[in-house]
C-alpha positions as CSV (number, residue, x, y, z in Angstrom):
1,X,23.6,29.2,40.4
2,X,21.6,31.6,38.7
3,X,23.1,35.4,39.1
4,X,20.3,37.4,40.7
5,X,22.0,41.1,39.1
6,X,20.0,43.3,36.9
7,X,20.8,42.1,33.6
8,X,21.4,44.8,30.8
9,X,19.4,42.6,28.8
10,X,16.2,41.7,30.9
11,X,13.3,39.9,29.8
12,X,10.2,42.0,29.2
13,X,8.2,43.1,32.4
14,X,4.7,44.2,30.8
15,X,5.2,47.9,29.5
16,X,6.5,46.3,26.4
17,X,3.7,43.7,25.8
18,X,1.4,43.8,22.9
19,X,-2.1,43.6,24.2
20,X,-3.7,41.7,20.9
21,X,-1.1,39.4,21.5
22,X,-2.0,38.0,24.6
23,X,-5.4,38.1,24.1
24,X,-4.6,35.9,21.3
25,X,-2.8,33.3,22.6
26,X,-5.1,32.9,25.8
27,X,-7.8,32.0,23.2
28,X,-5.6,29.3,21.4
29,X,-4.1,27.7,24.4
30,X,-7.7,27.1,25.4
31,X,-8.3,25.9,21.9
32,X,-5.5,23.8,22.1
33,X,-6.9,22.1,25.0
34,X,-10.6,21.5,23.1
35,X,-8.3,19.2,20.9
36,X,-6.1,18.0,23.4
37,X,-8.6,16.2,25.6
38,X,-9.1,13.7,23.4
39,X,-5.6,12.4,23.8
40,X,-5.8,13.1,27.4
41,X,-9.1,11.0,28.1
42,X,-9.5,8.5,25.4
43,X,-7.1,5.7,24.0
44,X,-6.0,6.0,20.3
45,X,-9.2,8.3,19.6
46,X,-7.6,11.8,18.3
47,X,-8.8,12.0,15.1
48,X,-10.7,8.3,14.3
49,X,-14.0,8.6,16.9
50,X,-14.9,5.4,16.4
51,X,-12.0,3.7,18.3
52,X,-12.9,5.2,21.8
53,X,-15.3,7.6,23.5
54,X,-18.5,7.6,21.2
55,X,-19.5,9.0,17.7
56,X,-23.1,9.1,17.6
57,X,-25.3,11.7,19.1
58,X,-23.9,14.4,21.0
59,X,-20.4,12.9,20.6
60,X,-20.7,13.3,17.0
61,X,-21.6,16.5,17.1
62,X,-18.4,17.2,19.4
63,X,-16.3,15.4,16.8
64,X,-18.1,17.2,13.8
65,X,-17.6,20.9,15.5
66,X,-13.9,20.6,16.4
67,X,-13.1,19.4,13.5
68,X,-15.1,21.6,11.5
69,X,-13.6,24.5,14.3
70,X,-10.6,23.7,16.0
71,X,-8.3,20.7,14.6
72,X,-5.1,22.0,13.1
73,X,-6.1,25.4,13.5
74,X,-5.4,25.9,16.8
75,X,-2.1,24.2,16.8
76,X,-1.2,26.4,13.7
77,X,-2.0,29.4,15.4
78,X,0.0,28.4,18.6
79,X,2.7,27.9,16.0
80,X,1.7,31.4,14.8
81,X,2.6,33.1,17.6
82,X,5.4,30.9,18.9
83,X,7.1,32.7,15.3
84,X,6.0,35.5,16.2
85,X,7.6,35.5,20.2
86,X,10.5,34.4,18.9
87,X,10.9,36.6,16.2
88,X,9.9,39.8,18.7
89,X,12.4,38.1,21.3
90,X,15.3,38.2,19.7
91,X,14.2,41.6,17.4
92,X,14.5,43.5,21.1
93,X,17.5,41.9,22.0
94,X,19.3,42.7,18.6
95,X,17.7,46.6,18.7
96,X,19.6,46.7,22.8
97,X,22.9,46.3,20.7
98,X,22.9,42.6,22.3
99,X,25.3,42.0,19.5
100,X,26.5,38.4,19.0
101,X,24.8,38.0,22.8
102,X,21.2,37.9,20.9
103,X,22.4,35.0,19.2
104,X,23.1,33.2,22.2
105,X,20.3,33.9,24.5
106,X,17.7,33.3,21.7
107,X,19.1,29.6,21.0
108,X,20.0,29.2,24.7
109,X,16.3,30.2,24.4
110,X,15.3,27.6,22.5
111,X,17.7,24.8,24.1
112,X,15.8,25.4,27.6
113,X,12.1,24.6,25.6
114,X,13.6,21.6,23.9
115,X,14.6,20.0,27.6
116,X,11.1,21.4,29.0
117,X,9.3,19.6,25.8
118,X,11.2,16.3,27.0
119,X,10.3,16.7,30.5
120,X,6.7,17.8,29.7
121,X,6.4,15.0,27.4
122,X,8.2,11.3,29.1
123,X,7.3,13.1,32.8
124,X,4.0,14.6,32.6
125,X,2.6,12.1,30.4
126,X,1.2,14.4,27.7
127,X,2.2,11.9,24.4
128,X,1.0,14.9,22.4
129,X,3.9,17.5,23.6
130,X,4.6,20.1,21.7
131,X,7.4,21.8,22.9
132,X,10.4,19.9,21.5
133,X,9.0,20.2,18.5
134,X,8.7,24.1,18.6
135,X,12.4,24.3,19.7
136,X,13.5,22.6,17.0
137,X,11.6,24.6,14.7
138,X,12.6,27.8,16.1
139,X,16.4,26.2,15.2
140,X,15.1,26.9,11.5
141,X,13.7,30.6,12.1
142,X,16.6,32.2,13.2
143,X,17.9,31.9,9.6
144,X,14.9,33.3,8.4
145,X,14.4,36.9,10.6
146,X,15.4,39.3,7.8
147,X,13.4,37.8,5.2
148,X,10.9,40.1,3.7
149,X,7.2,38.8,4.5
150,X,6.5,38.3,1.0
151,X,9.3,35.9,0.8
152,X,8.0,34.4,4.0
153,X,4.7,33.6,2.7
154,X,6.4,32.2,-0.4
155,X,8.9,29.7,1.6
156,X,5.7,29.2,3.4
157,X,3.1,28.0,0.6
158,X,5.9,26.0,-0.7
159,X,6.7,23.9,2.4
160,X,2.8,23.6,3.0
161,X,2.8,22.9,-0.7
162,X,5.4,19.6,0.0
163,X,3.6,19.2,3.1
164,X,0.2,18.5,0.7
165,X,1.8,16.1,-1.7
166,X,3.2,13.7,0.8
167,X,0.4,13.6,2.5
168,X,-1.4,12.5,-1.5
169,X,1.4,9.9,-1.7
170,X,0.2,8.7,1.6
171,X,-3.3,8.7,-0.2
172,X,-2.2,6.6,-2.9
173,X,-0.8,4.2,-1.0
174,X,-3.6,3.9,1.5
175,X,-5.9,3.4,-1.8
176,X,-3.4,0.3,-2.7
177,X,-3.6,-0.9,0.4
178,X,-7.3,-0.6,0.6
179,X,-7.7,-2.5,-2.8
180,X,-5.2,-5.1,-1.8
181,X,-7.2,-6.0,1.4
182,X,-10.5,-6.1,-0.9
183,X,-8.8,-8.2,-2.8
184,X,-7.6,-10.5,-0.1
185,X,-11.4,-11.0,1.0
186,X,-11.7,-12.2,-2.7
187,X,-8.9,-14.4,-2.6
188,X,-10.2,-15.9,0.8
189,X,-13.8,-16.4,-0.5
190,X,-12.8,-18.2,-3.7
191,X,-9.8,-20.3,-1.2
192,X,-6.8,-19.0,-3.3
193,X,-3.6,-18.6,-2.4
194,X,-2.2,-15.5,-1.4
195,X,0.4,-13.5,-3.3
196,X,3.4,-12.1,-1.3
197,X,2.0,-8.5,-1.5
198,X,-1.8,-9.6,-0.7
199,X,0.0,-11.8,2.4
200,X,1.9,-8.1,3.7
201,X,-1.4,-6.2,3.0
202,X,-3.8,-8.8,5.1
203,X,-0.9,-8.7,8.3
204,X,-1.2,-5.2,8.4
205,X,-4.3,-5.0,8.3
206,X,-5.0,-7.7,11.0
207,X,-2.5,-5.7,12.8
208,X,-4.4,-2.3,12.7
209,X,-7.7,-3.8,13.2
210,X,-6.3,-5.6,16.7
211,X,-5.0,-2.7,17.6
212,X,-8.2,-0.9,17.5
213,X,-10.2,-3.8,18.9
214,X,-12.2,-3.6,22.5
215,X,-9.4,-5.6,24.0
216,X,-6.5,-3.6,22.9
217,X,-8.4,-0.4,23.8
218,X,-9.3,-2.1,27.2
219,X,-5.6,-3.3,27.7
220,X,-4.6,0.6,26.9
221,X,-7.2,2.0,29.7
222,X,-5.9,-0.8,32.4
223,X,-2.1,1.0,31.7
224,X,-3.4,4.2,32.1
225,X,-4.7,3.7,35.3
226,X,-2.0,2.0,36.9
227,X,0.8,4.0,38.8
228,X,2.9,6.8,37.7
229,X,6.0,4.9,36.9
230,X,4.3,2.2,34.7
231,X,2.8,4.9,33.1
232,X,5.8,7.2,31.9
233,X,7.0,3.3,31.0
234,X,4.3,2.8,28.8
235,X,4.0,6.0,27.1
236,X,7.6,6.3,26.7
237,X,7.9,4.2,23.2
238,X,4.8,6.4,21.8
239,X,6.8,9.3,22.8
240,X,9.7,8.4,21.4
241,X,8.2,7.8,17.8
242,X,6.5,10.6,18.6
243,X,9.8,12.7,18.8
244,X,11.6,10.7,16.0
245,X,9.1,10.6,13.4
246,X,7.5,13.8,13.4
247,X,10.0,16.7,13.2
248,X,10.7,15.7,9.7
249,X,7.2,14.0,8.7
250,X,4.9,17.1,9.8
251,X,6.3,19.5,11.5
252,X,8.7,21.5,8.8
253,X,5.3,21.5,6.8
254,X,2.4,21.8,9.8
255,X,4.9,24.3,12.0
256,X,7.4,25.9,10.4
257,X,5.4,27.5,7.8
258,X,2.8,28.7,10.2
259,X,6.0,30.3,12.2
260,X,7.1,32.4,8.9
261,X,3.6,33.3,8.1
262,X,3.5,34.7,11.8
263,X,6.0,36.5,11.6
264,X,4.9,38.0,8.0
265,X,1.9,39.0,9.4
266,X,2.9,40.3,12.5
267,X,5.8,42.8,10.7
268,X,2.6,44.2,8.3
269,X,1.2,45.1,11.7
270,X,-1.8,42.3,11.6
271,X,-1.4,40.9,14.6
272,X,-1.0,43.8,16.7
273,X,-5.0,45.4,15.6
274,X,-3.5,48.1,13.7
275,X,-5.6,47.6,10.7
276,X,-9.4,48.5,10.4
277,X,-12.1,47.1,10.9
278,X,-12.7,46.4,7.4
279,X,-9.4,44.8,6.8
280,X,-10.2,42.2,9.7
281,X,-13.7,41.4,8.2
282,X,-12.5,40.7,5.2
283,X,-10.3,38.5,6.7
284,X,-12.3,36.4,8.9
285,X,-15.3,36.3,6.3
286,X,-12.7,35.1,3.5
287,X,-10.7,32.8,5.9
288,X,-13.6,31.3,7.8
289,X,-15.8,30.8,3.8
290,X,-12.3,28.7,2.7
291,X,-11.6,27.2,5.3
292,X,-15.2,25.6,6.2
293,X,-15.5,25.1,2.2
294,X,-12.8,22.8,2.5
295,X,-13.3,21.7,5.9
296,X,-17.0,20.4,5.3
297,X,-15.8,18.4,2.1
298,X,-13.6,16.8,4.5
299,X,-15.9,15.7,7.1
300,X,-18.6,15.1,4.7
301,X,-16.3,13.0,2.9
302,X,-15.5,11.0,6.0
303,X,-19.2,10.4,7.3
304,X,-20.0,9.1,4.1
305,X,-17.9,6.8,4.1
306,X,-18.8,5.4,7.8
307,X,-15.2,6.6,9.0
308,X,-12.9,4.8,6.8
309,X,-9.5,4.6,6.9
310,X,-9.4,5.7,3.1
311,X,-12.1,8.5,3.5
312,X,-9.2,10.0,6.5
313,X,-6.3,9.1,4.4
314,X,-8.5,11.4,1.5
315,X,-8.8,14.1,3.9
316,X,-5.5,14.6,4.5
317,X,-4.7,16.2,0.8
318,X,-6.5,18.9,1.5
319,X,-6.1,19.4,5.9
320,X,-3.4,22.0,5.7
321,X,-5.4,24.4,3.4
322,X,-8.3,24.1,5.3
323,X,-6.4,24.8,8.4
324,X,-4.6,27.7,6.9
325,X,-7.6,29.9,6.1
326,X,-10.0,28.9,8.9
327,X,-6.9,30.3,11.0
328,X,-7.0,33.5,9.1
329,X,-10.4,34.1,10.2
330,X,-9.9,33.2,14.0
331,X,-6.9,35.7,13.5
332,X,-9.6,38.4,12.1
333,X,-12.4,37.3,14.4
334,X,-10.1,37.9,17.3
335,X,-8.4,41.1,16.4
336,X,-11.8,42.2,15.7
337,X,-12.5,41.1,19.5
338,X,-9.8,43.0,20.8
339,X,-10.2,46.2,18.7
340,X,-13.8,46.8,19.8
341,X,-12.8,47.0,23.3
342,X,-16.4,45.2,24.6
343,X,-15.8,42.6,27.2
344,X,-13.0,44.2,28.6
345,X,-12.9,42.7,31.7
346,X,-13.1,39.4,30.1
347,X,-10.1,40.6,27.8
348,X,-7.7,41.2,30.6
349,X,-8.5,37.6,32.0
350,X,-7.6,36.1,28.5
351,X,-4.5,38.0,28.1
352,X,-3.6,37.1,31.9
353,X,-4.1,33.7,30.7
354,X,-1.6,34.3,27.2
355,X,0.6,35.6,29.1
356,X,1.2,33.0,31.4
357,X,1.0,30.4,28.1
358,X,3.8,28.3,28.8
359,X,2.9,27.9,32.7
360,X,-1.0,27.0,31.7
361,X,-0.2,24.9,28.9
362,X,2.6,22.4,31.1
363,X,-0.6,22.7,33.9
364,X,-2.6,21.6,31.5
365,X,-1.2,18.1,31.8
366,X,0.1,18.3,35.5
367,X,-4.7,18.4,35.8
368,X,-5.1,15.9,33.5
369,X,-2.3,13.7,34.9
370,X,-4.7,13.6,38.3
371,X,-8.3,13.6,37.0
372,X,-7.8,10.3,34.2
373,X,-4.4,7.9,34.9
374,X,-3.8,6.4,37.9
375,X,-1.7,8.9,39.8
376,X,-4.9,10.1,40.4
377,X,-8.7,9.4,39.7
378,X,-8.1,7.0,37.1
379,X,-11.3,8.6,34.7
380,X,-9.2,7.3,31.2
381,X,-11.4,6.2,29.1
382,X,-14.5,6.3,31.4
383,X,-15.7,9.8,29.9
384,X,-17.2,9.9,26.5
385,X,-16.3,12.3,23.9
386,X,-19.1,15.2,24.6
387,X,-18.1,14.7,28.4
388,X,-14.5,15.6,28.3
389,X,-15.5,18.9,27.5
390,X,-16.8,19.2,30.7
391,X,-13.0,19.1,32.4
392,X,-12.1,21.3,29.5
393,X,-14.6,24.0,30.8
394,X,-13.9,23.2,34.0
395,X,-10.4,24.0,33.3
396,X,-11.0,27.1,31.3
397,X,-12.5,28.7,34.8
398,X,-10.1,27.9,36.6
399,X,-7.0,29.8,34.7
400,X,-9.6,32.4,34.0
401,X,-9.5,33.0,37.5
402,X,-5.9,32.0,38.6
403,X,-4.1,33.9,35.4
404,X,-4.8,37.6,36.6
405,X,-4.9,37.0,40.0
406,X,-1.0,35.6,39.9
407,X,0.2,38.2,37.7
408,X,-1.4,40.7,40.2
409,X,1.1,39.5,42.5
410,X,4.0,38.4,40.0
411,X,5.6,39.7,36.7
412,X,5.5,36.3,35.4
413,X,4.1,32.8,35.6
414,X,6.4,30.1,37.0
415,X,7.6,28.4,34.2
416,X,8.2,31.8,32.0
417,X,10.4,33.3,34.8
418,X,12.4,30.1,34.8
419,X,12.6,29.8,31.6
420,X,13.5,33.7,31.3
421,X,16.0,33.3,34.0
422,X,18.1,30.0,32.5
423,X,17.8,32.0,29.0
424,X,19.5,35.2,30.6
425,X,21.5,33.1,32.7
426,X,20.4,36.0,35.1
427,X,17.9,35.9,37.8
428,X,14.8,37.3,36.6
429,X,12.3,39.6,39.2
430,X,9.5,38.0,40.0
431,X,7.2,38.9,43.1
432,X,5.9,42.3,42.3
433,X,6.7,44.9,45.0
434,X,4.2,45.5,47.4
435,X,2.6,49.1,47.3
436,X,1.5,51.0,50.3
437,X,-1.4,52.6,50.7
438,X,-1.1,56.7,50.7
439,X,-1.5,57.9,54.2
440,X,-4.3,60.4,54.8
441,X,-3.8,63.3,55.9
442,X,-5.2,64.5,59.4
443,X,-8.6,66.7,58.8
């Protein structure tokens, strides 16, 4: 049982809260969402269009403008700000003379996320959970809050810096592999007999282009609409690679550095709109002209080349860079948003909605669980690309409009006083006290 005393150390109930923050991370969960679709509507079709859900028309111009936009950046600047919580977490805790307490709420903390990553993953069907990940991650940070921010950067640039030449190994050995099936077609024409190496090279190959065929994507659909058992069955083994492979194949390099350059920029006061208005438009025009430099070699790159496995695999060598600097200037854009004060209204919604990240991002899933597998309206793979932005909007709206209306009536969302209340191993508040109305005095 949880104790429902006042702790000494309590979790944050607003006055603390910094405003650019929120606002911030309300835009990037949406973001996140813009990407996430894909993998929520559409078999095998995150990144490659051509597998599922259209690539001509205004599919195409979906899949050119998120990637162009939104891919990586978004999930870097969630891993932004996951840095920066964390770092701000357990920097309160430390300044309420927590002592060696700080320590164990913040990877108590962190131990809670890692089980809600598993549950949000294998039980709410989302094979593109975060969460673990993040956990594990934020392992690594604690060892890294008294760092200077120049050092930061530095550890950064050099794990994004490893992060770029595995990703040219890959390249190379994509190129083999490319040149080897060539040559297999060669070999085939002229009725020769395959080496060892060209035998390996045409079995993966015949592998990779069955798994992409109409059938298998077909036979993926069919699981995805049956029940929600033989679901979490099926998605289970993708999960599980998912979980296994990742943590040490992208994420030191894809979230970890993005979590020490959050925190760098949040202690030179970045992220909090202290710096001018110049500062930020220096920011966003130097980020976004980077960024979409590199970006648009990218995508050009892979158009050219009809979508080929080699013209990705190329693209990859140069992905986190773009990434990095088109995330700079959302991060200007954004403070330069929040700074201006226009749209105010509209501000308070977004930061309703960051503030109640965790909660929106786990319903998220819990929507898209009922509108395409079979627990509910079965629409996987029945929407093309363009049209799944149509759910996202949908969605949007709807914590637009939920987000400020809850934390009207509670200090937190669901899933943050939970996860506030195991961390503290102290019951949280919750329902905000009702106010009367002041009586009026008899004229």
């Amino acid at each position: 049982m949880l104790d429902q005393t006042s702790p000494k150390i309590a979790a944050t109930l607003g006055m603390e809260r910094i405003q650019s923050l929120d606002v911030m991370r309300g835009f990037v969960l949406f973001g996140i969402l813009l990407m996430n679709i894909n993998g929520f509507g559409l078999a095998k079709a995150y990144n490659d269009p051509t597998v599922a859900g259209g690539y001509t028309g205004y599919n195409l111009y979906t899949w050119i403008t998120t990637n162009m936009f939104f891919e990586g950046t978004m999930r870097a600047l969630f891993s932004l700000l996951f840095g920066v919580g964390m770092f701000i977490f357990l920097d309160r805790l430390l300044k309420k003379d927590a002592g060696i307490k700080a320590a164990d709420i913040y990877f108590r903390r962190l131990m809670y996320l890692l089980v809600f990553g598993l549950i949000h993953g294998y039980l709410l069907l989302w094979v593109g959970e975060i969460l673990y990940q993040y956990a594990l991650m934020g392992f690594l940070v604690y060892s890294f809050r008294q760092m200077a921010p120049k050092r930061l950067i530095a550890v950064s640039i050099l794990l994004i810096s490893i992060g770029t030449f595995w990703n040219y190994m890959d390249y190379k050995d994509t190129k083999k592999f490319v040149a080897n099936v060539e040559e297999v077609a060669v070999y085939k024409a002229e009725d020769k007999e395959l080496t060892k190496e060209l035998k390996g090279a045409s079995e993966r190959w015949e592998k990779r282009e069955k798994d992409r065929s109409p059938e298998a994507i077909a036979e993926y659909n069919a699981e995805m609409h049956k029940g929600y058992f033989s679901v979490v069955a099926f998605l289970a083994p993708i999960n599980f690679e998912f979980d296994t492979v990742w943590p040490y194949r992208g994420d030191v390099w894809d979230v970890l550095s993005m979590m020490l350059i959050g925190i760098a920029l949040f202690r030179w006061n970045v992220l909090s709109g202290a710096k001018s208005y110049r500062f930020y438009g220096s920011m966003a025009l130097i980020g976004y002209a980077l960024g979409l430099a590199i970006n648009y070699y990218e995508v050009k790159n892979i158009l050219n080349a009809d979508f080929s496995l080699l013209a990705f695999s190329k693209s990859d060598i140069t992905y986190y860079w773009g990434r990095l600097f088109i995330s700079f200037g959302h991060v200007g854009a954004i403070m330069i948003f929040c700074k201006s004060g226009i749209l105010a209204g509209f501000q308070q919604s977004m930061a309703a909605v960051g503030k109640m990240a965790l909660t929106n991002y786990m319903m998220h899933s819990v929507i898209c669980m009922f509108i395409f597998t079979g627990v509910g309206f079965g629409m996987f793979g029945k929407l093309q690309r363009y049209e799944l932005l149509y759910v996202v909007f949908s969605i949007w709206i709807f914590q637009l409009i939920l987000s400020p209306i809850w934390l009207k009536y509670f200090y937190f969302g669901p899933m943050e006083w939970l996860w506030r209340s195991l961390s503290y191993q102290k019951r949280q508040l919750f329902k905000r006290p009702k106010i009367s109305p002041p009586s009026l005095a008899v004229q």
